[in-house]
mmCIF file of the N, C-alpha and C atoms, coordinates in Angstrom:
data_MODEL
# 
_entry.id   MODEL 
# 
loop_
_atom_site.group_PDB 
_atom_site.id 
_atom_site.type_symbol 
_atom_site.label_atom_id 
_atom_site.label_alt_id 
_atom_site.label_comp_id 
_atom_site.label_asym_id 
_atom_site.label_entity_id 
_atom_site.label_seq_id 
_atom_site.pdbx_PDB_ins_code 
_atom_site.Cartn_x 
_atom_site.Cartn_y 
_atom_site.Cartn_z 
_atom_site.occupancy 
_atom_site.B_iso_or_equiv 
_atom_site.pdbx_formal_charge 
_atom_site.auth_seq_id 
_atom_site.auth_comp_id 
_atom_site.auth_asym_id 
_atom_site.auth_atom_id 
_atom_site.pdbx_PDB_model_num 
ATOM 1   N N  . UNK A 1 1  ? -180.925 88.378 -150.431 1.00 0.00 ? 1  UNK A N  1 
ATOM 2   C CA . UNK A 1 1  ? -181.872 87.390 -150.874 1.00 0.00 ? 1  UNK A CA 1 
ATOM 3   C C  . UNK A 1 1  ? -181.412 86.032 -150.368 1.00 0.00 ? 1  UNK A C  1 
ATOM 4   N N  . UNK A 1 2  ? -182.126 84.878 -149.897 1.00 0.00 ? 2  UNK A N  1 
ATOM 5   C CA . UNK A 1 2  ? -182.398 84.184 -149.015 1.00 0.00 ? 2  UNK A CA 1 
ATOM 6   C C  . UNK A 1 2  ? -182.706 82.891 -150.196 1.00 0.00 ? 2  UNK A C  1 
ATOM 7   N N  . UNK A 1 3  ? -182.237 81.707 -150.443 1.00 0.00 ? 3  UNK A N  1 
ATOM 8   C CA . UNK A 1 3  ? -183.388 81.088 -151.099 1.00 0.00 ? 3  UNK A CA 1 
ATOM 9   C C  . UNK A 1 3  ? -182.866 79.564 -150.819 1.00 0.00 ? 3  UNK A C  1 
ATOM 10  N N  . UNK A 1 4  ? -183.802 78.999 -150.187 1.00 0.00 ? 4  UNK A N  1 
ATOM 11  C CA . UNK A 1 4  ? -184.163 77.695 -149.776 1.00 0.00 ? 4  UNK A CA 1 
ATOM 12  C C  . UNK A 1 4  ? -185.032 76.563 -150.228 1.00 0.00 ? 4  UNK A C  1 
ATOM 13  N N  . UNK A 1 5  ? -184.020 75.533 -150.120 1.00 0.00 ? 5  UNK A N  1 
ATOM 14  C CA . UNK A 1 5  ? -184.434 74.206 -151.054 1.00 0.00 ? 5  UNK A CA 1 
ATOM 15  C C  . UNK A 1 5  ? -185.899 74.135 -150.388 1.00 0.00 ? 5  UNK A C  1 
ATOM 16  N N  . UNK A 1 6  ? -186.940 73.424 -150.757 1.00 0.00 ? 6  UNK A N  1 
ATOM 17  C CA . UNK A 1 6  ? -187.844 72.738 -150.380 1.00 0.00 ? 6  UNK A CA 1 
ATOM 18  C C  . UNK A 1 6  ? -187.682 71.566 -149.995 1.00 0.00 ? 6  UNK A C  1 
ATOM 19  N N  . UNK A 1 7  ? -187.603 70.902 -148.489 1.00 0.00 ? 7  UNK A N  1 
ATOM 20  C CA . UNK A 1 7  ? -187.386 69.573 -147.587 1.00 0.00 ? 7  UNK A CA 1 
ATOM 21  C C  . UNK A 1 7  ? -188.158 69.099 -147.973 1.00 0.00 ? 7  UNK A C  1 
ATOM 22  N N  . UNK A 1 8  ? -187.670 67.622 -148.762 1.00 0.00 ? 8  UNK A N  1 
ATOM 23  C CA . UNK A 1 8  ? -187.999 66.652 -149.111 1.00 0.00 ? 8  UNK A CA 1 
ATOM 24  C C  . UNK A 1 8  ? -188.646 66.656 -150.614 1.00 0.00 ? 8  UNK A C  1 
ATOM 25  N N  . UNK A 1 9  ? -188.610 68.106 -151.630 1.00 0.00 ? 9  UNK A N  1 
ATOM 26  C CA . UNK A 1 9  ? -188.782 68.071 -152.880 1.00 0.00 ? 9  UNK A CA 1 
ATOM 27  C C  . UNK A 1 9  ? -188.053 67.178 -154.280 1.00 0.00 ? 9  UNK A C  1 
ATOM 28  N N  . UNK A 1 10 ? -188.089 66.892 -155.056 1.00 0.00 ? 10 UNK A N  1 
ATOM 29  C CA . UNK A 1 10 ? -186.654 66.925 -155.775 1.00 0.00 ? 10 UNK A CA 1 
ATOM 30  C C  . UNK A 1 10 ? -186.773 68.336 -156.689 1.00 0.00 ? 10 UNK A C  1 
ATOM 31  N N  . UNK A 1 11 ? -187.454 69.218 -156.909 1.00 0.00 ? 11 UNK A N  1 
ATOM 32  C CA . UNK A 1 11 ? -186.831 70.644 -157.485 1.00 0.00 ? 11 UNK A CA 1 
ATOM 33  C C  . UNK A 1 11 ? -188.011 71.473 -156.459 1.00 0.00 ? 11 UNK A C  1 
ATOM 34  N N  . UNK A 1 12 ? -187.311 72.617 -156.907 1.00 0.00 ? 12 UNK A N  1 
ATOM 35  C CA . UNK A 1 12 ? -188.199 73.793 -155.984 1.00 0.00 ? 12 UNK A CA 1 
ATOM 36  C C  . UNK A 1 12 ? -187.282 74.897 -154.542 1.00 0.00 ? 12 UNK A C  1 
ATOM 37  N N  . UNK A 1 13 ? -187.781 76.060 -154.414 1.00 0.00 ? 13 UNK A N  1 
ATOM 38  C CA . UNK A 1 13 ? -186.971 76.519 -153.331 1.00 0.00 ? 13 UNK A CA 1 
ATOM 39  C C  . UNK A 1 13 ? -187.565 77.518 -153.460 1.00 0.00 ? 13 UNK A C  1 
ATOM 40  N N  . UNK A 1 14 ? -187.513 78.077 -151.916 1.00 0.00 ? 14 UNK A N  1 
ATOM 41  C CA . UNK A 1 14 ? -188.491 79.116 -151.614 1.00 0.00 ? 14 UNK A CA 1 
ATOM 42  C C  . UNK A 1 14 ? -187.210 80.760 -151.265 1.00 0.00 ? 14 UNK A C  1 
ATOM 43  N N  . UNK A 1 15 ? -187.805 81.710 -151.830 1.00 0.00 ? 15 UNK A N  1 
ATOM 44  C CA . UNK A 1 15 ? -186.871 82.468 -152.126 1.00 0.00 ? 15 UNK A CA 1 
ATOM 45  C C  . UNK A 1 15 ? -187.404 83.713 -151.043 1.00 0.00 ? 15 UNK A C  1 
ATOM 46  N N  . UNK A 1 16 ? -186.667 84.259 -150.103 1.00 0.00 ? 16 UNK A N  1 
ATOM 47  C CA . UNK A 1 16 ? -186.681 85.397 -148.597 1.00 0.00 ? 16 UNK A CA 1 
ATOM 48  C C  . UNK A 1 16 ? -186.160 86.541 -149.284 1.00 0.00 ? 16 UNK A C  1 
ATOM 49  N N  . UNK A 1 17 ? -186.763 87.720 -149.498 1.00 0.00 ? 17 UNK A N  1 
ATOM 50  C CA . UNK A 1 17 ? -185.854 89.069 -149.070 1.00 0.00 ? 17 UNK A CA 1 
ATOM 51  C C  . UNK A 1 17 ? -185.805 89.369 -150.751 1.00 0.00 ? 17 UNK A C  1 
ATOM 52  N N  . UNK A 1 18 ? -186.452 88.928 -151.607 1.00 0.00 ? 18 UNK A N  1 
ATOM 53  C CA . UNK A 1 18 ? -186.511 89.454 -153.150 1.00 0.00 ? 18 UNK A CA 1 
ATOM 54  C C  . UNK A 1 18 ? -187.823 90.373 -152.975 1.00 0.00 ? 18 UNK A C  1 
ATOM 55  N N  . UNK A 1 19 ? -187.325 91.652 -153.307 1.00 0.00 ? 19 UNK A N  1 
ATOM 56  C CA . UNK A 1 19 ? -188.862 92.193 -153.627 1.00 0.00 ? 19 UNK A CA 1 
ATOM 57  C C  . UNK A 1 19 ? -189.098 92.381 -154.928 1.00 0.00 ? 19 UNK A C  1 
ATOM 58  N N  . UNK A 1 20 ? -189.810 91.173 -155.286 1.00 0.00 ? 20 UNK A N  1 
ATOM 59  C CA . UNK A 1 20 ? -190.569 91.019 -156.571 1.00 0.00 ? 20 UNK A CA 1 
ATOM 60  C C  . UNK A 1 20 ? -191.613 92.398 -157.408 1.00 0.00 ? 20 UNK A C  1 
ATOM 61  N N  . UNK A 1 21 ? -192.290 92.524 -156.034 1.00 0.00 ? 21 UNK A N  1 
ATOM 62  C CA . UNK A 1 21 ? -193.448 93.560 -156.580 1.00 0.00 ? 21 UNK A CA 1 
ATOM 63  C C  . UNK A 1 21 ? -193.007 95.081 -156.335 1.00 0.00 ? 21 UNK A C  1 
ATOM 64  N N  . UNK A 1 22 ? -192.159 95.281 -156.403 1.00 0.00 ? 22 UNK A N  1 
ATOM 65  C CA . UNK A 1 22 ? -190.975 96.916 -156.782 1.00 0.00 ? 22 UNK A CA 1 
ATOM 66  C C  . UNK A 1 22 ? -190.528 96.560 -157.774 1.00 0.00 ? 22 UNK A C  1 
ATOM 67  N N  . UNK A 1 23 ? -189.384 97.625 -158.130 1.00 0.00 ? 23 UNK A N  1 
ATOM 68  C CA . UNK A 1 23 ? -188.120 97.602 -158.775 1.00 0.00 ? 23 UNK A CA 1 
ATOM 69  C C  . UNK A 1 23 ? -187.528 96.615 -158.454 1.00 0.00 ? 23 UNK A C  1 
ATOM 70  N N  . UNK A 1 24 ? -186.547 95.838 -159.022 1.00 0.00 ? 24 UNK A N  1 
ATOM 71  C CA . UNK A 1 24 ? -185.451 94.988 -159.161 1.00 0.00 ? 24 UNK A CA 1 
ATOM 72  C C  . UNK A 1 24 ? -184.464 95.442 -159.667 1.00 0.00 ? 24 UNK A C  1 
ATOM 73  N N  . UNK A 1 25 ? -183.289 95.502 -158.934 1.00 0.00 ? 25 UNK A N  1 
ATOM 74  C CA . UNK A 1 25 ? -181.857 95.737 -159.309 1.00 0.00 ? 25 UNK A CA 1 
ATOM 75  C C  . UNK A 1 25 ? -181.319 95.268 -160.250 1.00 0.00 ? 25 UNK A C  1 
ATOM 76  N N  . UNK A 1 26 ? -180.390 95.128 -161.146 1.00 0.00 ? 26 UNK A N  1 
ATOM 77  C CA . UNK A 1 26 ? -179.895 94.136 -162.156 1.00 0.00 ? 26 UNK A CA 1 
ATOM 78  C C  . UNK A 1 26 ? -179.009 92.923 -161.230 1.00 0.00 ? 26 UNK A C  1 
ATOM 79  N N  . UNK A 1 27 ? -178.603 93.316 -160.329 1.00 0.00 ? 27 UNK A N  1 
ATOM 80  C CA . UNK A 1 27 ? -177.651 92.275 -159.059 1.00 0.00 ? 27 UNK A CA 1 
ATOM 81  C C  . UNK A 1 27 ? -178.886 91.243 -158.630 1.00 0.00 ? 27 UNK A C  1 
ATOM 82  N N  . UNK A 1 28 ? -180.132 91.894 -158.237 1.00 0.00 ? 28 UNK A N  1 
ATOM 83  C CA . UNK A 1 28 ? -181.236 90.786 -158.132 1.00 0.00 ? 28 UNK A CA 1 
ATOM 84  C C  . UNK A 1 28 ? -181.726 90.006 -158.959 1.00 0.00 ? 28 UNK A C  1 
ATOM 85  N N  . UNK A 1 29 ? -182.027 90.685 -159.729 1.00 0.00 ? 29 UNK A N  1 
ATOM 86  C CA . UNK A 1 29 ? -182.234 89.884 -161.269 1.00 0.00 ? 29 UNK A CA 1 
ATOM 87  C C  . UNK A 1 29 ? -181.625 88.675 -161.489 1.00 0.00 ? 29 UNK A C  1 
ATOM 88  N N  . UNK A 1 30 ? -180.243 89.107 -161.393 1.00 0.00 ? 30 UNK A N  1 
ATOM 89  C CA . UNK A 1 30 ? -179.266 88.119 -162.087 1.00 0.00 ? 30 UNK A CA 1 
ATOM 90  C C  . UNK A 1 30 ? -179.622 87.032 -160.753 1.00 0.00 ? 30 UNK A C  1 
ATOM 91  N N  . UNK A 1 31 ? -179.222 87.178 -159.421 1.00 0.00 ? 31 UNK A N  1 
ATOM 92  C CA . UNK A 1 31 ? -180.061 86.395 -158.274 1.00 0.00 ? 31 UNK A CA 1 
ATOM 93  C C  . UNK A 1 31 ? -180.764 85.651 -159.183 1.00 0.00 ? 31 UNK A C  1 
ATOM 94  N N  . UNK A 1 32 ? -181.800 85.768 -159.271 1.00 0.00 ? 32 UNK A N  1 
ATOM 95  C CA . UNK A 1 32 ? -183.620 85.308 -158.982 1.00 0.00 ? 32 UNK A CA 1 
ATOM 96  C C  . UNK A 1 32 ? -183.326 84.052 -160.622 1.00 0.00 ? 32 UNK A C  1 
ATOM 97  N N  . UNK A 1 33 ? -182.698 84.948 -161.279 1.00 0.00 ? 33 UNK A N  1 
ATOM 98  C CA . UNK A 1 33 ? -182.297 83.949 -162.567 1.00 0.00 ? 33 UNK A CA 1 
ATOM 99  C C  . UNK A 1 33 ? -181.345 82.580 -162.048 1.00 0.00 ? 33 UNK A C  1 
ATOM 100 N N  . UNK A 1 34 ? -180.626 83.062 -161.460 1.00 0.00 ? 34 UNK A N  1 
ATOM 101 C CA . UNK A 1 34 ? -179.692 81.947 -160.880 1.00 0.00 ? 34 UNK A CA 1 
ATOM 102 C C  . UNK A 1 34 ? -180.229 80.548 -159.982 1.00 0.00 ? 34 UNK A C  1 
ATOM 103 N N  . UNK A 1 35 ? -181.039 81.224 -159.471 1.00 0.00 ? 35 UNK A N  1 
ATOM 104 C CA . UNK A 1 35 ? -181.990 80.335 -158.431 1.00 0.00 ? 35 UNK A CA 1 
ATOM 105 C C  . UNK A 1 35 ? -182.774 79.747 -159.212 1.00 0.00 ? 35 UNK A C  1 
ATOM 106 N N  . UNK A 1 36 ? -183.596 80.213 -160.015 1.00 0.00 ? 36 UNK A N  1 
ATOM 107 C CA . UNK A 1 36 ? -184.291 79.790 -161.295 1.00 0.00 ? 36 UNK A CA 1 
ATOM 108 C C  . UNK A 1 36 ? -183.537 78.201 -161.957 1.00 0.00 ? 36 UNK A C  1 
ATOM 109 N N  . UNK A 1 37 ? -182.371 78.390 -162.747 1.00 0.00 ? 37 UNK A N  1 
ATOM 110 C CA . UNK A 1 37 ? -181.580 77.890 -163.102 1.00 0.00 ? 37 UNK A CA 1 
ATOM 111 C C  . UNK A 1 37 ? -181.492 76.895 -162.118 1.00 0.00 ? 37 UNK A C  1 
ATOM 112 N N  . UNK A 1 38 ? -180.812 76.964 -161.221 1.00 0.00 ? 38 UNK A N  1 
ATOM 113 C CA . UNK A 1 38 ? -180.663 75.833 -159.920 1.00 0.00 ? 38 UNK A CA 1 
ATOM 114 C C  . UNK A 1 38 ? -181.564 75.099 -159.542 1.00 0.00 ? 38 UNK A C  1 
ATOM 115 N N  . UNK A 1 39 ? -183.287 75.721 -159.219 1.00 0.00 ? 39 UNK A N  1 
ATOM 116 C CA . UNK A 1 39 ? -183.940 75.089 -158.555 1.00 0.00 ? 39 UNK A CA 1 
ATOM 117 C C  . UNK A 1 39 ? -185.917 74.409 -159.588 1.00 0.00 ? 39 UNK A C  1 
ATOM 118 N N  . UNK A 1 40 ? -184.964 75.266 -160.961 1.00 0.00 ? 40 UNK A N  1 
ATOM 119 C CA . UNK A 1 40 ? -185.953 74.828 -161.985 1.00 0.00 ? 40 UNK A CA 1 
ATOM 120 C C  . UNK A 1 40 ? -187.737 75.602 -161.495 1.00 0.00 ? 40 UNK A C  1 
ATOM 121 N N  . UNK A 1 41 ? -187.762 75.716 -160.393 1.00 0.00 ? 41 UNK A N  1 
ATOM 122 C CA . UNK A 1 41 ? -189.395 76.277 -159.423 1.00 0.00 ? 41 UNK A CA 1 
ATOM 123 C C  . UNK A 1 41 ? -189.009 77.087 -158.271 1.00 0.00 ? 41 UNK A C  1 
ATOM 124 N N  . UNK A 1 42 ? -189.586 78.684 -158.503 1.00 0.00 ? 42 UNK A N  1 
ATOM 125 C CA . UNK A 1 42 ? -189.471 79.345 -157.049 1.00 0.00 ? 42 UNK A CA 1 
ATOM 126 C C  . UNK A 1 42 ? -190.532 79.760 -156.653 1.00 0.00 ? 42 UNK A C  1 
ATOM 127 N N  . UNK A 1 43 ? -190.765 79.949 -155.003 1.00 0.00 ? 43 UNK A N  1 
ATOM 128 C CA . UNK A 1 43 ? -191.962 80.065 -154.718 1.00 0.00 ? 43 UNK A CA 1 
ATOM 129 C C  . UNK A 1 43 ? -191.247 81.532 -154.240 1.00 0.00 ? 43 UNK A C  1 
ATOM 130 N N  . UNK A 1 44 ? -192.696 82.627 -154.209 1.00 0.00 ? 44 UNK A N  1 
ATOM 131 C CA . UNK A 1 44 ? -192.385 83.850 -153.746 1.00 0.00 ? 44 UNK A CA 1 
ATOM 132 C C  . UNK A 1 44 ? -193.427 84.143 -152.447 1.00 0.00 ? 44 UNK A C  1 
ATOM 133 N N  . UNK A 1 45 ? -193.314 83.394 -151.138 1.00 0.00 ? 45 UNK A N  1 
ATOM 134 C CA . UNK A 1 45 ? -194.372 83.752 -150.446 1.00 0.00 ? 45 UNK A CA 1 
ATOM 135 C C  . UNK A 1 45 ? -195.136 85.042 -149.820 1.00 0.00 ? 45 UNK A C  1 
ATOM 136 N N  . UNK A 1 46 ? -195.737 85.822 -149.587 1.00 0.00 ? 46 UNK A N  1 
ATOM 137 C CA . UNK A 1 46 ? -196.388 86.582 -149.811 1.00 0.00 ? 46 UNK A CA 1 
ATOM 138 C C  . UNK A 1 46 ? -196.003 88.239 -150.173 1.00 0.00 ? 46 UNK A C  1 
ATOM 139 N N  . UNK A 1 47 ? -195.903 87.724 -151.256 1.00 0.00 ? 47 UNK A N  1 
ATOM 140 C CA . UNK A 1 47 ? -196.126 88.637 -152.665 1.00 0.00 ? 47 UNK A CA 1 
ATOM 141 C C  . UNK A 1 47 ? -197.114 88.955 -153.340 1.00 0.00 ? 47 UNK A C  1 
ATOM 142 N N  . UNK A 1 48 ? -197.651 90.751 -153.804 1.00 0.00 ? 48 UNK A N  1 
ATOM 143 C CA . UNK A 1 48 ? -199.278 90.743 -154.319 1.00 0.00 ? 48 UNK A CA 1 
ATOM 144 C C  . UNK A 1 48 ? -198.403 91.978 -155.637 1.00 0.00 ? 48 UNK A C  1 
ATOM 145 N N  . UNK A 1 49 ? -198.335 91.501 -156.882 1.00 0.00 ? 49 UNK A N  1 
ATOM 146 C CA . UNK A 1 49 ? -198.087 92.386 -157.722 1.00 0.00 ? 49 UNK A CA 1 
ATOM 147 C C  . UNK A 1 49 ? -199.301 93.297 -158.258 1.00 0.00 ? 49 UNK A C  1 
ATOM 148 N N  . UNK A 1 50 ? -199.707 94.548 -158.012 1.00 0.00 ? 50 UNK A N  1 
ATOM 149 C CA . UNK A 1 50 ? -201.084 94.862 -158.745 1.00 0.00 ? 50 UNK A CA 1 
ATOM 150 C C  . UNK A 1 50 ? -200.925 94.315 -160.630 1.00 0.00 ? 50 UNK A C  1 
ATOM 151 N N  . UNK A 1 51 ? -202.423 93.786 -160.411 1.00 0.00 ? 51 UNK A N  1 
ATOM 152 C CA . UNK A 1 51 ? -202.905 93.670 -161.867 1.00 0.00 ? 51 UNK A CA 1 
ATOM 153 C C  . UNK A 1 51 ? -202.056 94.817 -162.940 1.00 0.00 ? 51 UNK A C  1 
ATOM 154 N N  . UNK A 1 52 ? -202.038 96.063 -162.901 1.00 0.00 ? 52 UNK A N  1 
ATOM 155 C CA . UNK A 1 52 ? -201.991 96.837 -163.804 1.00 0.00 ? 52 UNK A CA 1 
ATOM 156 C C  . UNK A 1 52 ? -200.165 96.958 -164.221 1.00 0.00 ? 52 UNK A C  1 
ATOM 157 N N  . UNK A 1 53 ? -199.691 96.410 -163.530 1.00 0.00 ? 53 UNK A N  1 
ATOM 158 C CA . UNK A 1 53 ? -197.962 96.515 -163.368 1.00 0.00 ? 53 UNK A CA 1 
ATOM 159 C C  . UNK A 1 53 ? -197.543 94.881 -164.050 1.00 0.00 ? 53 UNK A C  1 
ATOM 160 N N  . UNK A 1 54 ? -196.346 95.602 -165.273 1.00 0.00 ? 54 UNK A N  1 
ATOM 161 C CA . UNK A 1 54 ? -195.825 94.401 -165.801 1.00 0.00 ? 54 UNK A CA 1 
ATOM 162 C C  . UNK A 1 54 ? -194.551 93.405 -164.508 1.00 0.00 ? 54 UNK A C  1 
ATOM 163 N N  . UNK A 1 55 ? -194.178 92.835 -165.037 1.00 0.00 ? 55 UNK A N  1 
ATOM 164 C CA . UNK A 1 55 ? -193.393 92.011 -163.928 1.00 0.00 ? 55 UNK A CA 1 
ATOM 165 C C  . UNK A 1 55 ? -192.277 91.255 -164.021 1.00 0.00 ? 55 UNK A C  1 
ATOM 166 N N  . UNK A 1 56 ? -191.379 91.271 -163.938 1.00 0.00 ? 56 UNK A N  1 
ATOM 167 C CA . UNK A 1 56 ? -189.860 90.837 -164.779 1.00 0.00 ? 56 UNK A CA 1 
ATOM 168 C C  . UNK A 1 56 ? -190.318 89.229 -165.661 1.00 0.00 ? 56 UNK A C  1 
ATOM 169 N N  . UNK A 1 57 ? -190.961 87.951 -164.973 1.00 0.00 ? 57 UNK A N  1 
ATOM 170 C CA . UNK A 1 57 ? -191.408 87.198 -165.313 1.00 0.00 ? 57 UNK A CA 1 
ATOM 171 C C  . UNK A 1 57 ? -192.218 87.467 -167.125 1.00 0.00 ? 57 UNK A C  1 
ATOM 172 N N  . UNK A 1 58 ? -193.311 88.448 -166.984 1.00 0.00 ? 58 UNK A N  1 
ATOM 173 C CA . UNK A 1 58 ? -193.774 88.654 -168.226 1.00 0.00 ? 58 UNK A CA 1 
ATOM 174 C C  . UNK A 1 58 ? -193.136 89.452 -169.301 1.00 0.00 ? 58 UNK A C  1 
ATOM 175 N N  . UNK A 1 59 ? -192.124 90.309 -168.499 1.00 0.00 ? 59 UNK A N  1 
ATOM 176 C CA . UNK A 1 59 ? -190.958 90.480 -169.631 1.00 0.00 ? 59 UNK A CA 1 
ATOM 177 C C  . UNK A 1 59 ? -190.333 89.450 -170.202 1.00 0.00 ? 59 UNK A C  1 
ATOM 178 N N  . UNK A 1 60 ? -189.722 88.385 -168.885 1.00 0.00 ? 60 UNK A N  1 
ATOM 179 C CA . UNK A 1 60 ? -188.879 87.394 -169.865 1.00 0.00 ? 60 UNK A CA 1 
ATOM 180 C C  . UNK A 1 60 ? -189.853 86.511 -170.964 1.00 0.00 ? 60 UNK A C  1 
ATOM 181 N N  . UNK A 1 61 ? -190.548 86.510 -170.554 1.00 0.00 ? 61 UNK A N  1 
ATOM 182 C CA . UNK A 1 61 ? -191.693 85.559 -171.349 1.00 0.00 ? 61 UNK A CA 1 
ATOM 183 C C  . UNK A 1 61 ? -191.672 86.309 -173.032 1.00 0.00 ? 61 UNK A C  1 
ATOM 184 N N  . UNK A 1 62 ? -191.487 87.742 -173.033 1.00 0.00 ? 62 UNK A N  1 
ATOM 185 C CA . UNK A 1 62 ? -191.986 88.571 -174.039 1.00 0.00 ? 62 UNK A CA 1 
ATOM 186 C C  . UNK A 1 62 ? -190.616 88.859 -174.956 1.00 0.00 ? 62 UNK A C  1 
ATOM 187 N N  . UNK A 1 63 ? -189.337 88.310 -173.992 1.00 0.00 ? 63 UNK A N  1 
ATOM 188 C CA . UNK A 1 63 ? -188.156 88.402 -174.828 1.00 0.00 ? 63 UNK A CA 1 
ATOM 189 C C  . UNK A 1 63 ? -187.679 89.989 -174.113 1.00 0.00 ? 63 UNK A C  1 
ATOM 190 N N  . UNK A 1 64 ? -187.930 90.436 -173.685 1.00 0.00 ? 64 UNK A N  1 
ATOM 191 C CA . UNK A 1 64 ? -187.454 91.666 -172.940 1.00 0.00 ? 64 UNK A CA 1 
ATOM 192 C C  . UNK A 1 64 ? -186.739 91.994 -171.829 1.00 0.00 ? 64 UNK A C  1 
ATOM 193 N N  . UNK A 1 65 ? -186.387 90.632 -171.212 1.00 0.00 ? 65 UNK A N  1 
ATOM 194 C CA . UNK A 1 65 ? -186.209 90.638 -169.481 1.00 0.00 ? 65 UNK A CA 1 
ATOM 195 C C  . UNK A 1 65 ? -184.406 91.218 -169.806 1.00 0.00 ? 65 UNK A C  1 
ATOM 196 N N  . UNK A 1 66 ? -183.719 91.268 -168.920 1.00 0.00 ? 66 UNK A N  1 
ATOM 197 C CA . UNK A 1 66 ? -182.462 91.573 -168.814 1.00 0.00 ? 66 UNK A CA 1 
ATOM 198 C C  . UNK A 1 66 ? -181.736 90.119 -168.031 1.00 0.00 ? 66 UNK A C  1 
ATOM 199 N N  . UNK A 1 67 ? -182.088 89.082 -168.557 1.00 0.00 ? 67 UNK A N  1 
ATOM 200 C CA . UNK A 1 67 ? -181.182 87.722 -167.800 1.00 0.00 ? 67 UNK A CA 1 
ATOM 201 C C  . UNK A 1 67 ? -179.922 87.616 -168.817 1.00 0.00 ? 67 UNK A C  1 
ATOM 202 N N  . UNK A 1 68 ? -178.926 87.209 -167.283 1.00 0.00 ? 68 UNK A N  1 
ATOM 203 C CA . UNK A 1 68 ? -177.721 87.271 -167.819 1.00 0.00 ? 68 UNK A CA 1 
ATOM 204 C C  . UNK A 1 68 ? -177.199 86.192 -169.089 1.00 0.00 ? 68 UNK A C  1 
ATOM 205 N N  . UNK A 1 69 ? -176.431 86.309 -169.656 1.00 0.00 ? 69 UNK A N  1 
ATOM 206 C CA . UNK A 1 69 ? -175.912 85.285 -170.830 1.00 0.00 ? 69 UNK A CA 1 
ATOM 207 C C  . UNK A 1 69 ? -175.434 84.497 -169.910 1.00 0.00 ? 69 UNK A C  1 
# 
């Protein structure tokens, strides 16, 4: 996983090589949280999760996600 500031933002970074719309590893996870943390906004460019599939995002939202302490 890949993840790059946004030139000339003050938060934000665009994140390469996460596949969001599969499975996620717990090693990615912890990633994508970290970047999170760091960059406060990530962009996932083209990414299409189907409607019918939950998504680590609406887990954490629901209190369910697996982010690290």
């Amino acid at each position: 996983m890949d993840v790059t500031p946004i030139p000339g933002a003050a938060l934000g970074a665009v994140v390469h090589g996460a596949h969001v719309s599969g499975d996620m590893d717990d090693t990615q996870v912890e990633e994508v949280w970290a970047a999170l943390d760091a960059h406060l906004v990530l962009v996932f460019r083209g990414h299409q999760t189907p409607p019918t599939r939950t998504s680590w995002p609406s887990a954490a939202a629901s209190g369910t996600s697996r982010r690290p302490a």
